[in-house]
C-alpha positions in Angstrom: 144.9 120.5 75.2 144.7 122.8 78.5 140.8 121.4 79.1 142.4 117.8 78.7 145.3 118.1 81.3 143.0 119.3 83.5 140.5 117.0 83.3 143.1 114.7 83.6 144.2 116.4 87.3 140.9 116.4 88.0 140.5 112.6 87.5 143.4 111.8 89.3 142.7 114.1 92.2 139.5 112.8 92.5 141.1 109.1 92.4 143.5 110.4 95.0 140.4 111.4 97.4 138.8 108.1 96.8 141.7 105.7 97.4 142.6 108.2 100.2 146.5 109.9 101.1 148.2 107.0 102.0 147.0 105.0 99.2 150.7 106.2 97.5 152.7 105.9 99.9 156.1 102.9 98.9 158.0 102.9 102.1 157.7 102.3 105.4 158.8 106.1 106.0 156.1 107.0 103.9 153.5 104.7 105.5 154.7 106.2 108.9 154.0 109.4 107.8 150.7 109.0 106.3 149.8 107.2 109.9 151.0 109.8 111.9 148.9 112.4 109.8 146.1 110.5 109.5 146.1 109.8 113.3 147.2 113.6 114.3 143.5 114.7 112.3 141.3 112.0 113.7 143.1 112.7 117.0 144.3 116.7 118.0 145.9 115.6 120.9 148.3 112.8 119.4 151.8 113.3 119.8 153.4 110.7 117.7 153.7 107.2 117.1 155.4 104.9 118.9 157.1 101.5 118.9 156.7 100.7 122.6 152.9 101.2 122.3 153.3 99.0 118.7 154.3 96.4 120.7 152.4 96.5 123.7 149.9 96.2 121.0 150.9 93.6 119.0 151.8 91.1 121.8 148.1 92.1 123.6 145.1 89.9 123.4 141.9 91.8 122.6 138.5 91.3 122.3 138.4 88.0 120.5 141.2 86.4 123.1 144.0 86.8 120.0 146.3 89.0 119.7 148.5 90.0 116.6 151.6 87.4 118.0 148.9 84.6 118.0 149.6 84.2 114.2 152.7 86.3 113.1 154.8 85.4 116.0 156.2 87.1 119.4 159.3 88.4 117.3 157.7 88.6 113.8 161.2 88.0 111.7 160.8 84.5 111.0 157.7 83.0 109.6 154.3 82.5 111.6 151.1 80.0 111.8 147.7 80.9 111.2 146.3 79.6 114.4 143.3 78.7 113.0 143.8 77.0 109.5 147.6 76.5 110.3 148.5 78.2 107.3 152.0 79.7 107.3 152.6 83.2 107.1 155.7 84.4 106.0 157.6 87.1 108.5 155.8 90.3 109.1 158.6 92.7 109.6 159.9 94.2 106.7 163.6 93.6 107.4 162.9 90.1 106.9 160.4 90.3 104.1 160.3 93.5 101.8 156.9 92.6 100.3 155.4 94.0 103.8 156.1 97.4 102.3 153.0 97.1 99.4 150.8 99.3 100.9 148.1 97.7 99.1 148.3 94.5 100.7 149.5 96.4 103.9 146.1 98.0 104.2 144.6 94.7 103.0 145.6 92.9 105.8 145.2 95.6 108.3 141.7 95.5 107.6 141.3 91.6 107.8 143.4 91.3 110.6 142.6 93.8 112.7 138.3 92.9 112.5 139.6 89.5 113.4 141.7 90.3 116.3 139.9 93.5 117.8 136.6 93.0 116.2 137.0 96.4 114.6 139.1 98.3 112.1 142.5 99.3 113.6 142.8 103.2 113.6 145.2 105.1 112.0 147.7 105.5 115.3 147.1 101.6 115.8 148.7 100.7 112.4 151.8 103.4 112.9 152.6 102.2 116.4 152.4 98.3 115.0 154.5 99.5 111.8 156.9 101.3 114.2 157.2 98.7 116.4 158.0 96.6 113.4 160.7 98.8 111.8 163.0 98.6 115.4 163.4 94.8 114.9 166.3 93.2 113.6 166.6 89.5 111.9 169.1 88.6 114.6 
């Protein structure tokens, strides 16, 4: 029985490693978190995250003339339009939509939307400004 538990631990730690830290993580305070850390090792000198840069960010165009407002909106609360296809994309802050706080589909559409707007991954400290940034607004 003391083999099997820890082959068990082992398993899971090893899932753990693969999906990587965050993969756990159910709340937005978690997510911040796990961004923060993950940020603070890929970059010694960072000092947090920050909703001012999240939104300087969001609202920016970058390298393929979009920027993440395009699509979700100048105030993301209320529900967006994929510039492209014109589908509609419901609000991106999670005070107006709590399914923005799976981080499965967070990281999903990080990934996506992020190659499509910069042209390359978003880094650790991009994703915790943006979700800091999202967690100041407000629905009103």
């Amino acid at each position: 029985m003391h083999i099997r538990i820890h082959s068990r631990l082992a398993v899971l730690a090893a899932a753990c490693a693969f999906a990587g830290a965050n993969a756990f993580a159910a709340t937005p305070a978690e997510m911040r978190k796990d961004f923060e850390a993950a940020a603070k090792t890929a970059m010694p000198g960072f000092s947090g995250l920050s909703a001012a840069r999240g939104e300087q960010f969001f609202k920016t165009t970058h390298g393929k003339d979009w920027s993440c407002a395009t699509c979700h909106g100048v105030r993301p609360v209320t529900d967006g339009k994929h510039t492209v296809t014109g589908k509609l994309i419901t609000p991106l802050a999670p005070v107006a939509n709590a399914s923005r706080t799976d981080l499965a589909k967070t990281e999903k559409w990080f990934k996506r939307n992020c190659s499509d707007v910069l042209g390359r991954e978003c880094t650790a400290a991009e994703k915790g400004d943006v979700l800091e940034y999202l967690l100041t607004l407000n629905k009103g």
